[in-house]
MIZAMI-925295 format. One record per atom (N, C-alpha, C): residue number from 0; residue in three letters; y, z, x. Coordinates in Angstrom, 1 decimal, always signed. Layout:
<rs>
<r i="NUM" aa="Ala" c2="Y" c3="Z" c1="X"/>
...
</rs>
This chain:
<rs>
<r i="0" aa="Unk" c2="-148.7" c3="+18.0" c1="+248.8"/>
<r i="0" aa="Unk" c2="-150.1" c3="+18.4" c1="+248.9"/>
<r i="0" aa="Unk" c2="-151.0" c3="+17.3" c1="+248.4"/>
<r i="1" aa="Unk" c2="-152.0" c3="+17.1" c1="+248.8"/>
<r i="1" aa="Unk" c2="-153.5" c3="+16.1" c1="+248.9"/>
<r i="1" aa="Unk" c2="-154.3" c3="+17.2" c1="+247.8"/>
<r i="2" aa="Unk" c2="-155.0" c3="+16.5" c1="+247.3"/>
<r i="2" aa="Unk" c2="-156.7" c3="+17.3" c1="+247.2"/>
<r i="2" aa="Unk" c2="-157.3" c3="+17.4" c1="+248.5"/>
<r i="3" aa="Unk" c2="-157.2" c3="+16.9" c1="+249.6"/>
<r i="3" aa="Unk" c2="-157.4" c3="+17.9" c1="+250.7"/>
<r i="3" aa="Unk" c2="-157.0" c3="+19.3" c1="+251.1"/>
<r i="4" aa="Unk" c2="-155.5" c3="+19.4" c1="+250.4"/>
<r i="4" aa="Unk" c2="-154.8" c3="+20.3" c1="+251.1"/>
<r i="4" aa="Unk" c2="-155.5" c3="+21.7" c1="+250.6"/>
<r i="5" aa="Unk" c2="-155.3" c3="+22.7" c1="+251.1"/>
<r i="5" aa="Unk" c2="-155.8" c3="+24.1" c1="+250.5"/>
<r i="5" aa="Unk" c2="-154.5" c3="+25.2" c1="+250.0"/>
<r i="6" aa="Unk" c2="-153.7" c3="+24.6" c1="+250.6"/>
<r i="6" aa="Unk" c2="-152.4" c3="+25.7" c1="+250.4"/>
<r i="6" aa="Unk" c2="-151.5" c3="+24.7" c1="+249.5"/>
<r i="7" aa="Unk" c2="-150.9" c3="+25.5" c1="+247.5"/>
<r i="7" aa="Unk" c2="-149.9" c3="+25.7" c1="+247.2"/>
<r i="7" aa="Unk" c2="-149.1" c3="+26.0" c1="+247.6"/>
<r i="8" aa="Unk" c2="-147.5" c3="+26.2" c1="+248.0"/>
<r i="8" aa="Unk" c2="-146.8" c3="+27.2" c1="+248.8"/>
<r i="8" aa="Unk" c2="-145.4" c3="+27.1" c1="+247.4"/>
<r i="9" aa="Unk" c2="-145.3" c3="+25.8" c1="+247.0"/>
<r i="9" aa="Unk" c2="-143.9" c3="+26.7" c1="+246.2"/>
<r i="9" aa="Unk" c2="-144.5" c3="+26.1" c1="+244.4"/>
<r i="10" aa="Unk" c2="-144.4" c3="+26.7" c1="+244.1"/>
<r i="10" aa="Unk" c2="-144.9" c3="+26.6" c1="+242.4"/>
<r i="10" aa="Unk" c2="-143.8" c3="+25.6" c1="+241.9"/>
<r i="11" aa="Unk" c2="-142.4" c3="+25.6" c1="+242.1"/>
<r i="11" aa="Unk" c2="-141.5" c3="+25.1" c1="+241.6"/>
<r i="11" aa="Unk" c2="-141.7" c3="+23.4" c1="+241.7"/>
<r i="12" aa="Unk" c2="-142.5" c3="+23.2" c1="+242.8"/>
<r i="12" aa="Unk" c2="-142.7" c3="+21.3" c1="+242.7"/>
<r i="12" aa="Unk" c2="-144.1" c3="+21.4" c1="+242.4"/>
<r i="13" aa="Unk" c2="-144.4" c3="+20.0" c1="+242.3"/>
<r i="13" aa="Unk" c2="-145.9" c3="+19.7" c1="+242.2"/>
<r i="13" aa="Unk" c2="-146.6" c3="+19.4" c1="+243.2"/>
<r i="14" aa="Unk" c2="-147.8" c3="+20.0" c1="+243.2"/>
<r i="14" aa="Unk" c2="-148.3" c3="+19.7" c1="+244.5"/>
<r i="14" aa="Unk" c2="-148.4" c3="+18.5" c1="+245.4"/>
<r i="15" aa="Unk" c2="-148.5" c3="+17.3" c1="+244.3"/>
<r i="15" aa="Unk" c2="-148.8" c3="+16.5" c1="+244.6"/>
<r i="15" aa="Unk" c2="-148.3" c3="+15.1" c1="+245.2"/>
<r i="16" aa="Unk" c2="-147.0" c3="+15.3" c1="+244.2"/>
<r i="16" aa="Unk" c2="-146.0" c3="+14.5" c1="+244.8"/>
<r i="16" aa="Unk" c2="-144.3" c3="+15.5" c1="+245.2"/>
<r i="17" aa="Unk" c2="-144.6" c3="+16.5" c1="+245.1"/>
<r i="17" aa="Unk" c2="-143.4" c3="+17.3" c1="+245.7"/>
<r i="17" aa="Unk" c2="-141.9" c3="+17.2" c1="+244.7"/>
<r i="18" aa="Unk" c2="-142.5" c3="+16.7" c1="+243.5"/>
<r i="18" aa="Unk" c2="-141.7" c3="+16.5" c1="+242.5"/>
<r i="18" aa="Unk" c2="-141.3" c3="+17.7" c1="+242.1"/>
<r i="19" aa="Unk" c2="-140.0" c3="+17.9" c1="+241.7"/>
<r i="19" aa="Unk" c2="-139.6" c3="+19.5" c1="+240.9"/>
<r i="19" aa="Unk" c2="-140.3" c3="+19.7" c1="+239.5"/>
<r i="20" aa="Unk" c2="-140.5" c3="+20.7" c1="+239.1"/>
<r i="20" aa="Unk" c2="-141.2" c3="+20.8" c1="+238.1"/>
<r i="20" aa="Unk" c2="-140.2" c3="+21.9" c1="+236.7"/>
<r i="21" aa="Unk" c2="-140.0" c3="+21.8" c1="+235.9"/>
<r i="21" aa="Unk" c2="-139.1" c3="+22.5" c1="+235.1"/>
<r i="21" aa="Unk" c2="-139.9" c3="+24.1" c1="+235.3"/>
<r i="22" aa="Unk" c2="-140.8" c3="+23.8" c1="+235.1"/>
<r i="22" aa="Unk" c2="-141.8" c3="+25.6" c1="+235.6"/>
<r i="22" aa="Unk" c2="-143.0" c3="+25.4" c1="+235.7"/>
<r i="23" aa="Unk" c2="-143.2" c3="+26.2" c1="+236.5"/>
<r i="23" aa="Unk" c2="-145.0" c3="+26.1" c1="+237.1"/>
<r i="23" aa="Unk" c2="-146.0" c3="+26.2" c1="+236.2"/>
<r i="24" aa="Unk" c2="-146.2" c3="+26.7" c1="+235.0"/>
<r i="24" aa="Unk" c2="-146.7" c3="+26.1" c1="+234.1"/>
<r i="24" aa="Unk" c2="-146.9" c3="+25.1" c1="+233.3"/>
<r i="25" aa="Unk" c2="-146.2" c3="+24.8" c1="+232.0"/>
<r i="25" aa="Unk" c2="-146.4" c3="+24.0" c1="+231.0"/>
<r i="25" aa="Unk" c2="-145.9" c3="+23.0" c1="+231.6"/>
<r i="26" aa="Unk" c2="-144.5" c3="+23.1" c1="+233.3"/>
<r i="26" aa="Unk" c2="-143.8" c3="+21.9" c1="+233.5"/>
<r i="26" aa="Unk" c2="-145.0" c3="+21.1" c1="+234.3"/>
<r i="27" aa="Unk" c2="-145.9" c3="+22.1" c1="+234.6"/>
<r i="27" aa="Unk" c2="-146.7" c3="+20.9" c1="+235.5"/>
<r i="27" aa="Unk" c2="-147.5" c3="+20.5" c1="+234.9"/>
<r i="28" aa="Unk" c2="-148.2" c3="+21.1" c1="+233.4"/>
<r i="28" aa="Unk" c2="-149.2" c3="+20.3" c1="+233.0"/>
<r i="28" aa="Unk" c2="-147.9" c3="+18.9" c1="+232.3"/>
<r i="29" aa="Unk" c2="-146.8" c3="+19.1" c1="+232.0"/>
<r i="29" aa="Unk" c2="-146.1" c3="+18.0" c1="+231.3"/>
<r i="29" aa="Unk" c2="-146.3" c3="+16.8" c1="+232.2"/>
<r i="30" aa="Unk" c2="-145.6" c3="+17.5" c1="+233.5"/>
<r i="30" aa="Unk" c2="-145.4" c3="+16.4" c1="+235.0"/>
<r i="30" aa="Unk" c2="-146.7" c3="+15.4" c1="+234.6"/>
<r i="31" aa="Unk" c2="-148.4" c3="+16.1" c1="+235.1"/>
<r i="31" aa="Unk" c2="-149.4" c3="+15.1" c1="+235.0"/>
<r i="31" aa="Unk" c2="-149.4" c3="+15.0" c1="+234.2"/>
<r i="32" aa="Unk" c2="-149.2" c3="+15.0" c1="+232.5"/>
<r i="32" aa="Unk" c2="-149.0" c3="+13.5" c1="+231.2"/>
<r i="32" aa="Unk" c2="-148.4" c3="+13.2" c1="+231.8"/>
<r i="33" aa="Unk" c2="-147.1" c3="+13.0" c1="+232.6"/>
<r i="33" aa="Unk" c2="-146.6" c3="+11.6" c1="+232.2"/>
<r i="33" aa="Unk" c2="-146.8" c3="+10.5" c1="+234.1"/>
<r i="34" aa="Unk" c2="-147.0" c3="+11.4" c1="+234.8"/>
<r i="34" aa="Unk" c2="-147.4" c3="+10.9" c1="+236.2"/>
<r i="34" aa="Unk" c2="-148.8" c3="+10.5" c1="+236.6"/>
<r i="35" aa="Unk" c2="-149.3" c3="+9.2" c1="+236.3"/>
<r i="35" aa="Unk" c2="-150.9" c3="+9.1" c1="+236.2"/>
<r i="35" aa="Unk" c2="-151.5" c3="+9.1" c1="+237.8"/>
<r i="36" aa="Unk" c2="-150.7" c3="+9.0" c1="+238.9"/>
<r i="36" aa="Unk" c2="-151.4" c3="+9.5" c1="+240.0"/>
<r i="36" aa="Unk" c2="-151.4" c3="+10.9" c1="+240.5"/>
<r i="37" aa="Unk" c2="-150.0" c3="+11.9" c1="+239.6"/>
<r i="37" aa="Unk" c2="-150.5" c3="+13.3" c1="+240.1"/>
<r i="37" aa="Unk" c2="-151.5" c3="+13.8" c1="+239.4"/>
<r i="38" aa="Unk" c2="-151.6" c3="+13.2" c1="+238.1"/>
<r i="38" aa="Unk" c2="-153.0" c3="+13.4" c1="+236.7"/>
<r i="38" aa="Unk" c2="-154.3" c3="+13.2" c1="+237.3"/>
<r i="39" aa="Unk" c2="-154.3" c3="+12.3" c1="+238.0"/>
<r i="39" aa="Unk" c2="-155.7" c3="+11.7" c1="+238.9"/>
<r i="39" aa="Unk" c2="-155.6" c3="+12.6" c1="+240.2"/>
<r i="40" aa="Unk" c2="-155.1" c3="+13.1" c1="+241.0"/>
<r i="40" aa="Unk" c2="-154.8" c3="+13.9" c1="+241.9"/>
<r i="40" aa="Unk" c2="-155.7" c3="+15.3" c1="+241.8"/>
<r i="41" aa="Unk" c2="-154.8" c3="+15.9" c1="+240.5"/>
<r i="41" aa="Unk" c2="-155.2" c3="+16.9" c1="+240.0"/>
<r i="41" aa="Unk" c2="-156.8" c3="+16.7" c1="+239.3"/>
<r i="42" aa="Unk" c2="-156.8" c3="+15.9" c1="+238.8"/>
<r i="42" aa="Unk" c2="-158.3" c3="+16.2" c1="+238.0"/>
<r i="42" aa="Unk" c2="-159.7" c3="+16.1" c1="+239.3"/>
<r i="43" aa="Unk" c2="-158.9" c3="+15.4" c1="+240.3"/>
<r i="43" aa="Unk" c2="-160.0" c3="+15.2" c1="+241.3"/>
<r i="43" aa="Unk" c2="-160.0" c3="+16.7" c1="+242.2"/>
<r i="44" aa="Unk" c2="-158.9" c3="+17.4" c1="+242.1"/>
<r i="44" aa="Unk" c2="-158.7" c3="+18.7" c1="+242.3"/>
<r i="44" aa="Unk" c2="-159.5" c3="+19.7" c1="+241.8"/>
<r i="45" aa="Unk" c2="-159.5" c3="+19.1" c1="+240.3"/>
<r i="45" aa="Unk" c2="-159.9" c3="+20.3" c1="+239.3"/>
<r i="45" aa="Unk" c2="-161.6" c3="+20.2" c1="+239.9"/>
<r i="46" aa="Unk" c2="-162.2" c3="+18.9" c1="+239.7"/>
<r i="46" aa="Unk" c2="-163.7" c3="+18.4" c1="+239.9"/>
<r i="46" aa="Unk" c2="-164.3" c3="+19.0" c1="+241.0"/>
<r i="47" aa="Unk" c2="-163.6" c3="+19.4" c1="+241.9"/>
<r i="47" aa="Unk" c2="-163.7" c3="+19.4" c1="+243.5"/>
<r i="47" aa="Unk" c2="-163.8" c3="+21.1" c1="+243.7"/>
<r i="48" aa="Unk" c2="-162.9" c3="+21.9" c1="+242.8"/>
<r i="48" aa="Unk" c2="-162.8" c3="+23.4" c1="+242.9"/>
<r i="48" aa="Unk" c2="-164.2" c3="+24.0" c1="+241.7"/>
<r i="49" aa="Unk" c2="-164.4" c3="+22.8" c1="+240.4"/>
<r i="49" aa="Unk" c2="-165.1" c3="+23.8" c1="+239.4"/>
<r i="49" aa="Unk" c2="-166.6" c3="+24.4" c1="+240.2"/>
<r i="50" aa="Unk" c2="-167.3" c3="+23.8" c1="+240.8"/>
<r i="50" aa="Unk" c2="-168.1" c3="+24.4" c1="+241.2"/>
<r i="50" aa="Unk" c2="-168.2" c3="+25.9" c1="+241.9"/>
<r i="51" aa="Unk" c2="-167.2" c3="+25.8" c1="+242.4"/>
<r i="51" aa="Unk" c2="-166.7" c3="+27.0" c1="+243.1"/>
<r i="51" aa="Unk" c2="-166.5" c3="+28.2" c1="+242.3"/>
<r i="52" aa="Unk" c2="-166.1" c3="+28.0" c1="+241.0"/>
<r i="52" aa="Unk" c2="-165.6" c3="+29.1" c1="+239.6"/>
<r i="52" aa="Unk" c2="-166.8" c3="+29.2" c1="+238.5"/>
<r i="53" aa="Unk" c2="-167.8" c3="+27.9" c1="+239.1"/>
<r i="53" aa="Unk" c2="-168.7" c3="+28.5" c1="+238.1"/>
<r i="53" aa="Unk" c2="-168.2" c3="+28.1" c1="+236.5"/>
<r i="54" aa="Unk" c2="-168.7" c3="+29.3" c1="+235.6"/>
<r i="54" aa="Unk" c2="-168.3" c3="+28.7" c1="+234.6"/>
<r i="54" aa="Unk" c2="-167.3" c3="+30.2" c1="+234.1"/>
<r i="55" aa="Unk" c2="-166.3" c3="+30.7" c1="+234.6"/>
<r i="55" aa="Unk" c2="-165.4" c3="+31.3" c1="+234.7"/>
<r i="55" aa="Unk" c2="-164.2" c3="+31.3" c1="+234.4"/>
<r i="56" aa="Unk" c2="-164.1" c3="+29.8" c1="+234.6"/>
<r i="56" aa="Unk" c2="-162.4" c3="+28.7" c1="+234.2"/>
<r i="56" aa="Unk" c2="-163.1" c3="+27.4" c1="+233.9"/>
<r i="57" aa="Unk" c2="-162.4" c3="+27.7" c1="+232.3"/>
<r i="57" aa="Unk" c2="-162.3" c3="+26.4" c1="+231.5"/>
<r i="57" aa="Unk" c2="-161.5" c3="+25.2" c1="+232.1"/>
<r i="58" aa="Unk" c2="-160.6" c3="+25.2" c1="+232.6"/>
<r i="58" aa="Unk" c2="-159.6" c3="+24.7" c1="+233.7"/>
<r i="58" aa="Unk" c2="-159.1" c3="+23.7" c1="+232.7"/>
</rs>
């Protein structure tokens, strides 16, 4: 998946680079510490959706 893309489909990898992730939570926030282009991926992700949530999610 891109920050183009719109569709997550399996939680178990990362979106970004299709890497496995030990779990869809804490493994993916671990994944981007240590992967600085799915880190940059994601935050351009996060930038790109906050408007949309308002101030709803701290994200």
């Amino acid at each position: 998946m891109s920050v183009h893309t719109t569709h997550w489909n399996d939680t178990e990898t990362c979106p970004f680079c299709g890497g496995e992730l030990a779990d869809p939570g804490e493994g993916f926030i671990t994944h981007i510490g240590h992967n600085s282009e799915c880190r940059s991926e994601f935050e351009t992700w996060r930038e790109n959706v906050s408007s949309d949530l308002g101030g709803t999610w701290s994200g």
